[in-house]
N, C-alpha and C positions, 0 to 999 in steps of 0.2 A: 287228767292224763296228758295227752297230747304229744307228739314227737317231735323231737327239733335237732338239726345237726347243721355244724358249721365245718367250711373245707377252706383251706388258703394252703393252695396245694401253686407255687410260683412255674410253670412253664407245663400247667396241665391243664383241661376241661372241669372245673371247677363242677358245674352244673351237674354233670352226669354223675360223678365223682357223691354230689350230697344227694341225687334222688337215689343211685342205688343204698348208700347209708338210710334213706327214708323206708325204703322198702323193708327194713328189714326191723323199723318200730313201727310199723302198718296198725298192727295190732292197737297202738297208744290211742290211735284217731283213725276213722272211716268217713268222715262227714265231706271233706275236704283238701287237698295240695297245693304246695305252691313253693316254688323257689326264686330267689333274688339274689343273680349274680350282677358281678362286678370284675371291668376289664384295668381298674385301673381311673379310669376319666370318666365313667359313667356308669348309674346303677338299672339295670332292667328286671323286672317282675313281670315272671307268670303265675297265675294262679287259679284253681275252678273248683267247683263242686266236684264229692268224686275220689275214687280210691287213687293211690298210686298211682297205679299202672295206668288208669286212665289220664290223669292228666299228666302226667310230667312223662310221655311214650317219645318212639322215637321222631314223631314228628315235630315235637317240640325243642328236645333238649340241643339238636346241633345247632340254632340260631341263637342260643343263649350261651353267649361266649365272654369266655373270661376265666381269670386266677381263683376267683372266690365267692365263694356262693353261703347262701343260706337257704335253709329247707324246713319243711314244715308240714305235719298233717294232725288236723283237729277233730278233738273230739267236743263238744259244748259241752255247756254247763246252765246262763242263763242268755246268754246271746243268741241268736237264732239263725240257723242255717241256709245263709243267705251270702252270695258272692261277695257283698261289703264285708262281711264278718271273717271271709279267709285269709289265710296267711302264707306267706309274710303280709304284715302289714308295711306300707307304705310311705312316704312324705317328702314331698320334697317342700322344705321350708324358708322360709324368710331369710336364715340363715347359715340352714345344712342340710345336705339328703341323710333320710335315716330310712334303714328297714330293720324291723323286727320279727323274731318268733320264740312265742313266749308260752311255758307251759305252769301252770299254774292260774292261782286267782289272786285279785286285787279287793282286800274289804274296805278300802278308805277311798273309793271313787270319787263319791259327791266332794271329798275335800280336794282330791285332784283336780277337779272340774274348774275349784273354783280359783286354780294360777294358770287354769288356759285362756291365754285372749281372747274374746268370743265364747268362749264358754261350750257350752253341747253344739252349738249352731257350728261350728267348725267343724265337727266330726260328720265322718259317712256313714262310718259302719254303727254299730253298740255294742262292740265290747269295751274291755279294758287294758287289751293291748292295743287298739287303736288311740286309745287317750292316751297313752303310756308315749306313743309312737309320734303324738303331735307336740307331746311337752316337750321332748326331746328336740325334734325337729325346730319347733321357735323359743330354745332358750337362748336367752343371752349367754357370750361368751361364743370362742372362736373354738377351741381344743373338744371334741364330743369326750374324751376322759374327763378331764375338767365338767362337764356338763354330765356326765354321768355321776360321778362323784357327789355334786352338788343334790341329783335331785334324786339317787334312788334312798337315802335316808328319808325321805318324807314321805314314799312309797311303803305300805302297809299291805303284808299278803303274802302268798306264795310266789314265786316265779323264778325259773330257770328259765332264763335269757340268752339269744345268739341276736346281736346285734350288727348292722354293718352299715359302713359309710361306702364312698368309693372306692378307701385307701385303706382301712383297717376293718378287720372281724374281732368281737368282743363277746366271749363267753362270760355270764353272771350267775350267780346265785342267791340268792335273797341268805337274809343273815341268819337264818333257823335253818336252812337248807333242808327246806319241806321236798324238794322235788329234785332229781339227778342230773349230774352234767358232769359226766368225763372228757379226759384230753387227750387225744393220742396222737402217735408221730405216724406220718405214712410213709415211705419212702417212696422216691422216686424209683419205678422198671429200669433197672442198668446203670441208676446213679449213686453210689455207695454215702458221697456223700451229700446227696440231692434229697430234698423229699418236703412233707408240707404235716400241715396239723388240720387235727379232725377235733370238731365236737360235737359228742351228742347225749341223747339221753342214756342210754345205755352202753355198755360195753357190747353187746351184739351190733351195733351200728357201727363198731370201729373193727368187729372181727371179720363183716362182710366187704370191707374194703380192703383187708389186709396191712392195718393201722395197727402198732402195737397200744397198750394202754399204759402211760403214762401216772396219770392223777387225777383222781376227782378236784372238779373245781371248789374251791372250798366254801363254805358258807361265810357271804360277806364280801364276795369277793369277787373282782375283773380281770379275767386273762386277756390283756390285748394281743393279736397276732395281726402278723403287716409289718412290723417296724426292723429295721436294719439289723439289732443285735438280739431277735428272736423275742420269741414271749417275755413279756412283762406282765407281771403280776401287780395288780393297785387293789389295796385295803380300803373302801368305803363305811366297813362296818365291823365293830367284831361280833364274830358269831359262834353260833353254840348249834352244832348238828341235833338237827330234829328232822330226820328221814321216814316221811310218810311209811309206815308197818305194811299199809297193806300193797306200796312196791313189791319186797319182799314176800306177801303171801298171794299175791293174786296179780299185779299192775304188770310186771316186767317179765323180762320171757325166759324161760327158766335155763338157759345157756347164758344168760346174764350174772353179772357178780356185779356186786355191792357193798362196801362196806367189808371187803375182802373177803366176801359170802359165795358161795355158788350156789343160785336160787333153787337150781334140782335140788343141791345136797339139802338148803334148807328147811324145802317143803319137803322132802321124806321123812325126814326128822319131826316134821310137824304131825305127819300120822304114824309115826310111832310112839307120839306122844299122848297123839289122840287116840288111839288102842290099848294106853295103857290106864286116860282116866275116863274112857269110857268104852268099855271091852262088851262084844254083843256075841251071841252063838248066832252062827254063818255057816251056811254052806261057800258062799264066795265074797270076794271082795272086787267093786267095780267102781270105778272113777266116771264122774261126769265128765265129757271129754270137752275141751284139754285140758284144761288147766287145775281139775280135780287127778291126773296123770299121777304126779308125785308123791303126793300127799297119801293116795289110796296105795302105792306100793310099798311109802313107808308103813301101812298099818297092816299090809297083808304080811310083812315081813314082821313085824312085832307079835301079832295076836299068833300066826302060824294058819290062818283063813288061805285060801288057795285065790291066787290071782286070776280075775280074768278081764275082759274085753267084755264087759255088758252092754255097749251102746257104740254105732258108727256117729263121725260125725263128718259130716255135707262139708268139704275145704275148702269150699267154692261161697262158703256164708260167715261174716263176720260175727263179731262176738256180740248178744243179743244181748248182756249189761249195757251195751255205749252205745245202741241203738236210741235213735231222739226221741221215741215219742214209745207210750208203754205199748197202743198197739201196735204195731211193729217191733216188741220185743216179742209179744205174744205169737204171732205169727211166725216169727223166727226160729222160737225152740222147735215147733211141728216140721220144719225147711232141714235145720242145723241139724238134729241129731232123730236116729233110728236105733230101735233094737233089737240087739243080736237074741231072738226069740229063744234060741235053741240052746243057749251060755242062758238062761235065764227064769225059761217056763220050770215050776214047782220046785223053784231054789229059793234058802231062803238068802237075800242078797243083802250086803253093806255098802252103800251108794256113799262114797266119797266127793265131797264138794268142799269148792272153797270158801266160800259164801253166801250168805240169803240175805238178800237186800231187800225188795218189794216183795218176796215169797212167790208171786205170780207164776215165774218158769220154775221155781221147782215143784209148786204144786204139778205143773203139768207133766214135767218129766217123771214123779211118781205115779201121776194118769198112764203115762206110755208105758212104765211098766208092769203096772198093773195087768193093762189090756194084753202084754206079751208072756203073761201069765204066774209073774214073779208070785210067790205066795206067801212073803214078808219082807218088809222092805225098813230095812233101819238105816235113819237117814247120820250123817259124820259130818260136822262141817270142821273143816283147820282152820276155824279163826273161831275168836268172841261173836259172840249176838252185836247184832250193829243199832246202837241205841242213840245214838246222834248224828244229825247231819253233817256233811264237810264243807269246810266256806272257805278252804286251799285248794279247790280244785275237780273234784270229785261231783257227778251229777247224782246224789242225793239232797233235795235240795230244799225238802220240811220235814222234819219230825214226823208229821203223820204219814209220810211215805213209808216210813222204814216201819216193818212188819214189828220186831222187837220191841220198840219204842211203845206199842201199843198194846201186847200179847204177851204173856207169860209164853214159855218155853211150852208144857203141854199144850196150849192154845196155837199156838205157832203147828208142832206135829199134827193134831187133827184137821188144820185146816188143808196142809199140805197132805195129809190122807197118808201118814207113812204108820208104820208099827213101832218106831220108838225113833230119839231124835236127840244128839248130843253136839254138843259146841267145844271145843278146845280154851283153855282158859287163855287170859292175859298171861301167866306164869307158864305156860306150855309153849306157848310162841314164842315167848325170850330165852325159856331153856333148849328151843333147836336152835333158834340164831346164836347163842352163844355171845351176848352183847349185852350190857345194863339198860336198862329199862328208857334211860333219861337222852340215849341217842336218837330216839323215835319219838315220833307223835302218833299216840293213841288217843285221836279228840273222837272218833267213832264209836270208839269201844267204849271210854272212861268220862267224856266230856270236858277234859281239863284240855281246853285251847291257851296254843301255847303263845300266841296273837290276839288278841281281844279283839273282838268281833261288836261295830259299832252296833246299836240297838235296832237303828233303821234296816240296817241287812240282816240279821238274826229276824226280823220281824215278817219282814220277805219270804226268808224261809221256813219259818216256822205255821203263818198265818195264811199265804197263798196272798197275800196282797200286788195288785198289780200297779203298782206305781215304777212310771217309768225311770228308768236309771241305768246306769252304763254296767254292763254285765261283764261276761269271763267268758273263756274260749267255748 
């Protein structure tokens, strides 16, 4: 996941400009913030552990002055959450300053490792945008386009990129376009024909600034902003759209569009799909909050089940998927969500979710309704069973984590303790989004990675081996 937004906004506060944009992908990453602007002559980073709000507050943002900024809040994956590991990452090098923030994953590290001078001993942090961020910094050649050019072909993975020097901002996308990065124009307050550009991961990050949306970055490809006769566009690769699915069912916030998609509209369609290939007798219909919201009012409007409000949830508790460690996810569902006893006791209910990953919090969330006295409980999920890990980005990160991987479908429902338990197919999800199949990557769903995944990292993930090696956010 991870969120990243770039601002080259000429005679404004650049800084404040990409945290409030960051606020409003919070959701992407909880772990960590950080911004690195630029006045023009020199580049400054802040960055810490820590939500939004905490670190990028108003005590920081007025001393961080300048045109253009980049922003960043992470979510990990095999890196560890640790002040080395946040972003932007950093460098001032031999031959350039560079800051990066980067969402996505890199699976050919050890071969990256071995065109940096010095090798691992040079690096601070462990991930893979800090390797990413020192190749850059000491290649040869004067132009960072030129040098971007050169070296993101031999770059293997996921990554949507915001890059900056002192003088230019540089939105990327890797050539499959596994991960999002739109463009928007912002205008300048009172200058008709003033104004700067925004990039970020989503289209809500350009509507809380009041940035129109332009264009997705395209896969393959470099928006540079900074130069005299506006954005230029440089081709490094050609590329073939492969937009991670479950943005669209679960990642991005559903006032978000994609793919000329509106993610509300898509997940309701997703449980009206789901109502129709797996239809349960209900007294009501109830979403796991939030982001089971959609999907459960597309199915209450299909089946004709009556909608309600089964569960509060705590707005003050982030999302317990992207929490780092399982206990503290466990701990989280009991914090994050309550139930509306009285919407629920001796009903029989249909609990709308978007996904089961580890199974753990929905076992427990059928625990809490249990105890508030639900008296059947049919579990919906709007996605496929998740039967492979992701090695683009996503913290699933062996086979034997993923519940499905290991359990038949009845196997799965008794453990979670429900009375019956349906999944929406791969052909359900492409008939809401309205899209051929070949625009997406389903490597969770189906296993056909659309990047070939060296042995030594599939092995990592698959086997729980601890050999050390340069990770992802």
């Amino acid at each position: 996941m991870c969120g990243i937004v770039g601002v080259h906004a000429p005679g404004q506060e650049a800084a404040g400009l990409a945290a409030l944009g960051l606020f409003a992908l919070q959701h992407r990453g909880q772990e960590s913030a950080g911004v690195a602007v630029s006045d023009g002559d020199q580049v400054m980073v802040y960055k810490d552990l820590g939500m939004v709000s905490q670190v990028l507050d108003e005590r920081r943002l007025p001393s961080l002055r300048g045109h253009m900024a980049i922003a960043h809040c992470r979510y990990s994956t095999t890196g560890s959450t640790v002040w080395e590991n946040s972003q932007p990452a950093f460098r001032l090098g031999p031959r350039r300053v560079v800051a990066v923030g980067h969402n996505g994953n890199l699976v050919n590290t050890r071969e990256l490792l071995e065109l940096l001078p010095g090798g691992r001993r040079r690096l601070r942090g462990s991930t893979d945008t800090e390797l990413l961020t020192a190749l850059l910094a000491s290649a040869e050649g004067g132009d960072l386009v030129d040098v971007l050019v050169r070296t993101l072909p031999r770059v293997r993975g996921a990554y949507a990129l915001v890059v900056m020097d002192e003088h230019r901002l540089f939105g990327i996308r890797d050539p499959w376009g596994f991960r999002p990065l739109v463009l928007g124009w912002l205008p300048h307050e009172g200058l008709d024909d003033a104004g700067g550009w925004v990039l970020a991961s989503e289209t809500a990050g350009l509507d809380v600034l009041g940035a129109a949306y332009v264009r997705d970055v395209d896969p393959g490809e470099i928006v540079v902003l900074g130069e005299p006769d506006g954005p230029r566009s440089v081709r490094f690769a050609e590329g073939r759209e492969h937009l991670c699915v479950f943005e669209l069912i679960y990642f991005a916030r559903p006032d978000s569009y994609m793919l000329g998609r509106n993610l509300y509209e898509a997940r309701r369609r997703m449980g009206e799909a789901l109502a129709r290939e797996a239809p349960a007798v209900a007294d009501l219909v109830m979403p796991v909050p939030d982001t089971g919201g959609p999907a459960a009012v597309g199915f209450a409007e299909a089946s004709g089940i009556p909608y309600r409000e089964g569960m509060v949830r705590n707005r003050y508790v982030g999302r317990t998927f992207i929490q780092p460690s399982q206990a503290l996810r466990q701990r989280g569902v009991n914090v994050k969500l309550s139930p509306l006893r009285e919407q629920i006791r001796d009903r029989r209910v249909v609990v709308v979710d978007d996904s089961i990953v580890r199974g753990t919090t929905t076992k427990q969330i059928v625990l809490l309704l249990r105890q508030a006295g639900a008296r059947e409980i049919h579990l919906r999920i709007s996605a496929p069973p998740i039967y492979h890990p992701c090695f683009y980005g996503i913290d699933t990160q062996i086979e034997r984590e993923l519940i499905a991987a290991r359990h038949s479908i009845e196997e799965i429902r008794a453990y979670v303790g429900a009375d019956s338990l349906a999944y929406l197919s791969i052909g359900g999800v492409l008939e809401a989004i309205g899209l051929p199949r070949d625009r997406f990557c389903f490597a969770c769903f189906d296993g056909d990675y659309p990047v070939p995944v060296p042995y030594d990292v599939a092995a990592r993930k698959f086997i729980l081996e601890e050999t050390p090696a340069v990770g992802a956010r």
